[in-house]
Every structure is written in structure tokens, then in C-alpha cells.
C-alpha positions in Angstrom: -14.9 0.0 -19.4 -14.8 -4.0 -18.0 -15.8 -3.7 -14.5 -13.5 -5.5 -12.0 -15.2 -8.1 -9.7 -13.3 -8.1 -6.1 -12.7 -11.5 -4.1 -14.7 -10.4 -0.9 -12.4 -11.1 2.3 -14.5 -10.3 5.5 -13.8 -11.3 9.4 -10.3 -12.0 8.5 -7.6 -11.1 11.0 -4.1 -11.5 9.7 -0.9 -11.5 11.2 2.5 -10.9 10.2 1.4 -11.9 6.9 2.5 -10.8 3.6 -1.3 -10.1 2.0 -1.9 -8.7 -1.9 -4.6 -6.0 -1.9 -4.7 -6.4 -6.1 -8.3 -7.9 -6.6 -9.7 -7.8 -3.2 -12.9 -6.0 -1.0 -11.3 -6.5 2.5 -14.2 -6.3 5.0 -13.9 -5.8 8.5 -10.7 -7.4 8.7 -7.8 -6.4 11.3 -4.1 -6.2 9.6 -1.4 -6.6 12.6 2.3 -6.3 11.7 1.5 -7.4 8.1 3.0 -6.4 4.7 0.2 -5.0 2.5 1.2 -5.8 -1.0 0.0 -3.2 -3.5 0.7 -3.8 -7.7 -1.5 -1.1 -8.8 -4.6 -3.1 -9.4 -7.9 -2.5 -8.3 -9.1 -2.9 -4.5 -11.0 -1.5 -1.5 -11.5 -2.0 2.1 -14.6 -1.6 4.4 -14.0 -1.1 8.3 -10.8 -2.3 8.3 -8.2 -1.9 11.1 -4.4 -1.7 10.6 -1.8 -2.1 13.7 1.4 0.3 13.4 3.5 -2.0 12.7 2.2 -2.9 9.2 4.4 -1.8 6.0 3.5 -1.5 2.2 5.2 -3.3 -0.7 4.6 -1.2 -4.1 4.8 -3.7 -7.5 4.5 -3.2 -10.8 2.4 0.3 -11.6 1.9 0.8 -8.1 6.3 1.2 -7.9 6.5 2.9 -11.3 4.0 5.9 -9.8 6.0 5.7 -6.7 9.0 6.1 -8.4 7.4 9.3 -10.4 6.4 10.7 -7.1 10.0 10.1 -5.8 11.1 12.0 -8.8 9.0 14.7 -8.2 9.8 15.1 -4.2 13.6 15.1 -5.1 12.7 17.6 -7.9 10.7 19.9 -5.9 11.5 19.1 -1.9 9.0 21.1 -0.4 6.4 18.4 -1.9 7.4 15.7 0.1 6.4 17.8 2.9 3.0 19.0 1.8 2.3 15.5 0.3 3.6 13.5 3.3 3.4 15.3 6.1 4.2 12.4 8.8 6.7 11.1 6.4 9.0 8.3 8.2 10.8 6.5 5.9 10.9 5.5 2.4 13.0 2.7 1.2 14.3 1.2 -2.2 14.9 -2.8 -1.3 15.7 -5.2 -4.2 13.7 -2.7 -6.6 10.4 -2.8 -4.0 9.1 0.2 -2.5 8.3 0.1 1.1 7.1 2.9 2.9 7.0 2.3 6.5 
């Protein structure tokens, strides 16, 4: 298995900014009213802070297990419970994910 080597990211604070997580080590970086981009590739975070108002995007793998999930809470609805307990909302915009 190739190992993936992360773009390291640290001290960054980033505002209502649209920010990919795919092939990034964010370190210590604060994340206010931002959307988090996530495709499904590899990525961490260290120490990180995220304000409230920040939303995810799902891409790519990332929206295709969403989608699987989704299939599975509308299947079974007592999983969307157990797997989401604070649940808020969960949108389908121009084939994008965002849960908020």
C-alpha cells in the first residue's frame, strides 16, 4: 500500500472560506463559518477548532457513501437516529451533500 504524504497546514485561521480537507494535515488551525470540502481522500487534523457555523460539502466517494448511508437511513429509519443523534439537516444541492 503507497503511503499518502499530507500538505501540512498549521496556524492557519480561515474564514468563510470554502477549504478542501483531500490531502491535508490541518494543525492547529481555527475554521469560522467555512465550508469543509470533503472528496473522500485521505486527511487528518491536529488541535483544530471549528466555529458552528461551518458546513461540509461531500464529492466524489465521499457523496457516493453518503448517498449509501442515506439509502440506508430511509431504509431503516431508526438508523438515522442511532447514527446521528443531533441530526439537523441534510441537504441534496446541485448533486453536493451538505450536512449542516
Amino acid at each position: 500500500m503507497t503511503e499518502t504524504i499530507l500538505s501540512v497546514v498549521e496556524n492557519k485561521r480561515f474564514e468563510r472560506e470554502k477549504v478542501i480537507l483531500d490531502g491535508h494535515l490541518f494543525s492547529k488551525c481555527v475554521f469560522v463559518k467555512c465550508t469543509l470540502v470533503y472528496s473522500g481522500g485521505e486527511y487528518n487534523t491536529h488541535e483544530c477548532a471549528m466555529s458552528p457555523g461551518c458546513q461540509f460539502e461531500f464529492l466524489d466517494a465521499a457523496n457516493r457513501t453518503l448517498n449509501t448511508i442515506r439509502m440506508l437511513c430511509d431504509t431503516i429509519p431508526s438508523l438515522r437516529s442511532e447514527l446521528f443523534p443531533n441530526w439537523r439537516s441534510w441537504n441534496l444541492d446541485q448533486g453536493r451533500e451538505t450536512i449542516q
